[in-house]
N, C-alpha and C positions, 0 to 999 in steps of 0.2 A: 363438484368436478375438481378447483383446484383447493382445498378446505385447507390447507396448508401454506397458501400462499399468498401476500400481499400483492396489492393492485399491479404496480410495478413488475412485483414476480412473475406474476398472471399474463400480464400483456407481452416479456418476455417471453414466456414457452408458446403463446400461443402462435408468433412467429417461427417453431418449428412444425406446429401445426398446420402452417400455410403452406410453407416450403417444401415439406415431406409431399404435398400433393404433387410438385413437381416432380420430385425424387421417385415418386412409387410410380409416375407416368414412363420418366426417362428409365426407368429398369425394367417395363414391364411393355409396355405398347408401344412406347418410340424405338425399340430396334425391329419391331413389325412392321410397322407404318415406313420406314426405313428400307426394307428389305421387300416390301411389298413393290416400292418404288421402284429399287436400282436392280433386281436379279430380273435378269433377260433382256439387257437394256444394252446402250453400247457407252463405253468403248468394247468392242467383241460382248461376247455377251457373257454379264456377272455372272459369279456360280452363289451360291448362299455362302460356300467359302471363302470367298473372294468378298464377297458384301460384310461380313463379320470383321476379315481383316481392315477394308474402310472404315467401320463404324470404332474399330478398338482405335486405330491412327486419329481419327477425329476427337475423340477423349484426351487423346495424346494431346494433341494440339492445345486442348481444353487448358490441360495443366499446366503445359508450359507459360502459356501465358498468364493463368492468374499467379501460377510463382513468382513470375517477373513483375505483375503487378502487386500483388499483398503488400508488399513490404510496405513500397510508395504512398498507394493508397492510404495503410493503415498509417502510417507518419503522418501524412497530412492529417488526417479524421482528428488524430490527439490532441488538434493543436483544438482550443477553447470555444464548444460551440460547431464544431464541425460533423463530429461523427453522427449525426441524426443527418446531416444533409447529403454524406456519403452515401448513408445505407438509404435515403427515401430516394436517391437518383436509382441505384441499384437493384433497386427492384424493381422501380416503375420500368425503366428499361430489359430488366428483365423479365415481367410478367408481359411488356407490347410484343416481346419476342416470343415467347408461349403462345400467345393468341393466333399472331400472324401466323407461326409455323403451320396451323391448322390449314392454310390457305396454300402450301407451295404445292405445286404442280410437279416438280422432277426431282430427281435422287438429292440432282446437286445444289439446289437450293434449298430444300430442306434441310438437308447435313450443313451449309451455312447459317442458316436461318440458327439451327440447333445450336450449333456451336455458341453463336453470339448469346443464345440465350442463358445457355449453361455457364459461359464466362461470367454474364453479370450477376446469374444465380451464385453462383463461388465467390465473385468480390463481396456480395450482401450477407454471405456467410461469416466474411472475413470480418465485418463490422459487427456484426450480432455476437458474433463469439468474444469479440475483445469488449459487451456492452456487459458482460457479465458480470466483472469487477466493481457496475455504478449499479445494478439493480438489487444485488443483495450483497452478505456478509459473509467471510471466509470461510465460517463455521457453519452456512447454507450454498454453499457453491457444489458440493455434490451430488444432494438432495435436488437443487433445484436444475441442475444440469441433467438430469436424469429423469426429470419430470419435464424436460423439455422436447427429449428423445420419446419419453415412453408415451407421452400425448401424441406428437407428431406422428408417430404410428397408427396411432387410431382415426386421426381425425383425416389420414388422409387416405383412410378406405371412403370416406364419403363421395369424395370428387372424384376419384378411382370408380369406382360401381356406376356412378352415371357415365362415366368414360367408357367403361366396358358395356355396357348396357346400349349403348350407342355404337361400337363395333359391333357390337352379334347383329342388332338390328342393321347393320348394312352392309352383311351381308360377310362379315370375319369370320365365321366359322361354317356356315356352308349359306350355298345361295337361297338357299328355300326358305331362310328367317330373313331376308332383307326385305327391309319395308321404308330403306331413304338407302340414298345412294353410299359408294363408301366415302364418296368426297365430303359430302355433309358430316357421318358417321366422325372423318376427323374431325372437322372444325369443331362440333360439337365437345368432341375428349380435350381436344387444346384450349378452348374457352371456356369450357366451364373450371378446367386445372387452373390457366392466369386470372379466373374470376375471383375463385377460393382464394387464392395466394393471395391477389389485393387487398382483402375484405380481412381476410383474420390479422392482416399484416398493421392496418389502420390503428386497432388500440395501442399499439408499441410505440409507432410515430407519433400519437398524441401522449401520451406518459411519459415517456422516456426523454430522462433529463444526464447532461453529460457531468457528472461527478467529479471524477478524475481526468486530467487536464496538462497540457504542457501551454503555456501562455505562447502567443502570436509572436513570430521573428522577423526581422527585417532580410531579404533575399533569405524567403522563407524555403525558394526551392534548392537553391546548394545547401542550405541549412539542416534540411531534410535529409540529403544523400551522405552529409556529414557525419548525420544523429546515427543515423541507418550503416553508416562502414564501422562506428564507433561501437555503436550498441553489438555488431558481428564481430568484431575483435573481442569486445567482455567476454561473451560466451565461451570463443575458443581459447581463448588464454586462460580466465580467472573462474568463469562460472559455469564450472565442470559437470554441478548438478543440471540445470536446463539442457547443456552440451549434450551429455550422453540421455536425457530422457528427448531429445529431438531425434539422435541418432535411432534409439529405441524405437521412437514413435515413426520414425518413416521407413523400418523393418518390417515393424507388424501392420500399421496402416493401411499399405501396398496389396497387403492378400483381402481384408476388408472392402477398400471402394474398387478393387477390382470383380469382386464378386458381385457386388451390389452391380454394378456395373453391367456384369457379361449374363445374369440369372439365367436371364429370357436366351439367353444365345446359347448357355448350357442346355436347358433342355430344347431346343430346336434343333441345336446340334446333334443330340441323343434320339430324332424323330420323335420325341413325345407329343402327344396331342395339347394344341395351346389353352383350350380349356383347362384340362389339368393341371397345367403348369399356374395359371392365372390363381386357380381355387385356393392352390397351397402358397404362393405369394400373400395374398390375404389371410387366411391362416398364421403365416410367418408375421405377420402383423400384428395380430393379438400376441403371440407368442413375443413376441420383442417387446410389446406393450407391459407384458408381466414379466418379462426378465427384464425391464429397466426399472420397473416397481422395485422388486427385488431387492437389486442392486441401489437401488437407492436407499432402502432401509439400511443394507448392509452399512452401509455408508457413515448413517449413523453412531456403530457400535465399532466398526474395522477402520484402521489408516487406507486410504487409497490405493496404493502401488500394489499390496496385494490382493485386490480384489481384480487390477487391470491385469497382473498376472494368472489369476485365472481365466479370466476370458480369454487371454494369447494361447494357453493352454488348450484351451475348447476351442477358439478355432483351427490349430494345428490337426487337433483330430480330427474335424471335419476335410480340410485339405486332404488328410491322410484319406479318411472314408471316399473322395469323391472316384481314388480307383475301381471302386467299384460297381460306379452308378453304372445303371444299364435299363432300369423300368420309372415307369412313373414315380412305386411306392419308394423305392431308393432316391429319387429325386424329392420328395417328401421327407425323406428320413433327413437328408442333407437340408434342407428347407430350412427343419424344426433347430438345428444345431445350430442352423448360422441366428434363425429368431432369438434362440440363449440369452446368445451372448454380441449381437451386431450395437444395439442400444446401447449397452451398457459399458463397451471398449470405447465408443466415440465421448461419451459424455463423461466418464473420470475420466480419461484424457484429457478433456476442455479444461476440467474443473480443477484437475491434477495443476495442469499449466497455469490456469488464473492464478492458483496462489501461490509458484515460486516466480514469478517474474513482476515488477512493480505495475502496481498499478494505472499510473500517468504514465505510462508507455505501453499498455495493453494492443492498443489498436496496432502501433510498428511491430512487437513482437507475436501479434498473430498473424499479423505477413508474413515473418520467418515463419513462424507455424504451420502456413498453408504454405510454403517452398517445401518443406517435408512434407505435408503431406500430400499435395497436387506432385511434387515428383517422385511419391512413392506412387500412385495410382498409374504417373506415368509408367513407370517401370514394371507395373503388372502389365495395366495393357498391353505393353509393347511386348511382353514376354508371350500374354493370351495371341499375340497376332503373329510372333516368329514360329511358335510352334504350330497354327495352323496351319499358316505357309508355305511351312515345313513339310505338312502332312500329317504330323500327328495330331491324336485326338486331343477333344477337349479333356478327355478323365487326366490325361499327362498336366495340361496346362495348367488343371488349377489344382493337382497333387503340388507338381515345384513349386506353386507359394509356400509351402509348409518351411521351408526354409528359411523364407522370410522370419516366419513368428518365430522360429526356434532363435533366428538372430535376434531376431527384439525383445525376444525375454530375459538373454543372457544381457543383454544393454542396460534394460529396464534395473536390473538386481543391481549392475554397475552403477547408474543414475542415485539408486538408492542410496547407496553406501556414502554418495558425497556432500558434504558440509554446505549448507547455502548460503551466499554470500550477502545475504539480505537478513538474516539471520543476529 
């Protein structure tokens, strides 16, 4: 499975294998279980438009707050010994909230429920992404980033299918197959998703050992906000390369997790039947599975920057194409595009970033990193939710991303061009 990889490396990807089980839940059956809850309900009574725009504002929320947290968090993690106890709180708290969500009763407890869950889901990302720099070498930061994304695809159709398999059976797609209630039907899809996520997430907290390191300070927490205005001033002043590949990176990120984000809301919104839309979601999973293989090979033989600027490329056209959607197979077509190239834009990124910023500061500077990139997501959301509100369709709302990428390619070339200061 991973024949390429050291134990270490191994129990690394295998926590995108746990997570992605969250991730492929939250894109695909929690704006159902969502929408099943709040439309018809009061305050007056939701419309599915109106529960869309809820569900993009609660994302909203999502990012603001782990932006404001990343930073902090990751400063503290770097200090010696810490970042294994960041990220084992983080999840543990984030997988009791996956479970319990199975359990809420009304709109608005589950959308809280969610939220919190997602938050700690995002802070635990924050730590695994800066664990990169201690698990392997410069010269496998690509390779193995990409094998983190292209695994997590697959393995989290597993927990996904008994999720789905437990909707139909209560009764999700029409009454005449339900044979448990749909109350159960949830708990089921949400327990078995925070079971997975425990379980593969176990071999990383026993392996994983903190490498890189900043040693314990005395008033460690003004110490922190210190490192943290200090480390924000390098960037914009002196390290022009990181500077423009963050500005970059929270251009074209923005159309990425907001797609990931709305899938299931595009085609609902389009009237597509949710079977369909589920089949090609899985589909799109293999398909990201082999374009982050790929791209991982590439990786090998290509400098980085332009391989991300193909995929900004491919997803532009996809934004471009979604004017057109209108049927299932169109909805398919869009599917297969964003499969390409979704994997493989997130994990050179990662890997891109692990190796111009130091290492003993990994964990604080992928706090900044999740500030771009949690408030580019917010900035899509909030865009998918004005133009609904507005009344226009969703083919408008995720065409205007395409602007984003076009800005973050022309950033990405800028980024390139400049001299590293680490160098």
């Amino acid at each position: 499975m991973f024949k390429n990889l050291n134990k270490t490396e191994r129990a690394w990807v295998l926590y995108d294998v746990g997570n992605s089980a969250f991730t492929m839940l939250a894109c695909s059956l929690i704006p159902i279980f969502f929408k099943e809850l709040a439309i018809g309900t009061a305050p007056g009574q939701i419309t599915s438009d109106q529960a869309t725009a809820y569900y993009s504002i609660s994302i909203s929320v999502v990012t603001i707050v782990v932006a404001l947290l990343g930073p902090i968090c990751g400063a503290f993690a770097d200090h010696k010994g810490m970042k294994k106890i960041f990220f084992t709180t983080a999840v543990a708290l984030g997988v009791a909230g996956c479970i319990l969500n199975g359990f809420a009763k009304t709109w608005t407890a589950f959308i809280v429920i969610y939220v919190l869950s997602k938050i700690f889901y995002s802070v635990s990302l924050t730590f695994y992404d800066s664990m990169l720099n201690d698990v392997t070498t410069e010269e496998r930061m690509d390779e193995v980033s990409s094998y983190g994304y292209a695994w997590g695809y697959i393995g989290s159709c597993l927990p996904f299918i008994v999720a789905m398999i437990a909707y139909i059976i209560s009764g999700g797609l029409s009454e005449d197959l339900m044979l448990i209630s749909p109350e159960a039907g949830k708990i089921i899809g949400f327990t078995v998703t925070g079971v997975w996520w425990l379980l593969v997430t176990l071999p990383l907290i026993k392996e994983y050992k903190q490498i890189n390191y900043v040693e314990p300070e005395k008033h460690a927490v003004r110490k922190v906000f210190s490192r943290i205005g200090n480390t924000l001033r390098t960037i914009a002043t002196k390290d022009k390369k990181v500077l423009f590949f963050l500005i970059a990176f929270f251009l074209y990120i923005d159309g990425v997790g907001t797609i990931i984000d709305n899938c299931i809301n595009i085609g609902t919104d389009l009237g597509l039947p949710t079977v369909g839309q589920v089949v090609f979601l899985l589909a799109t999973q293999v398909v990201a599975f082999g374009g982050s293989l790929t791209f991982a090979r590439l990786s090998q033989k290509h400098d980085t920057v332009p391989l991300i600027l193909i995929c900004i490329f491919g997803y532009f056209c996809v934004c471009l194409y979604a004017l057109t959607l209108k049927t299932l197979l169109h909805f398919g077509i869009l599917a297969f595009g964003v499969g390409c190239f979704q994997g493989s834009i997130q994990s050179l990124s990662r890997s891109y970033y692990s190796k111009i910023i130091p290492a003993e500061n990994s964990g604080e500077y992928f706090g900044i990193y999740d500030i771009f990139a949690k408030g580019a997501s917010f900035l899509g959301s909030a865009v998918i939710a004005a133009v609904k509100l507005a009344g226009g369709t969703i083919n408008i709302a995720v065409a205007s991303l395409a602007v984003f990428f076009a800005l973050g390619f022309i950033f990405l070339k800028i980024s390139d061009k400049q001299p590293s200061i680490r160098e």
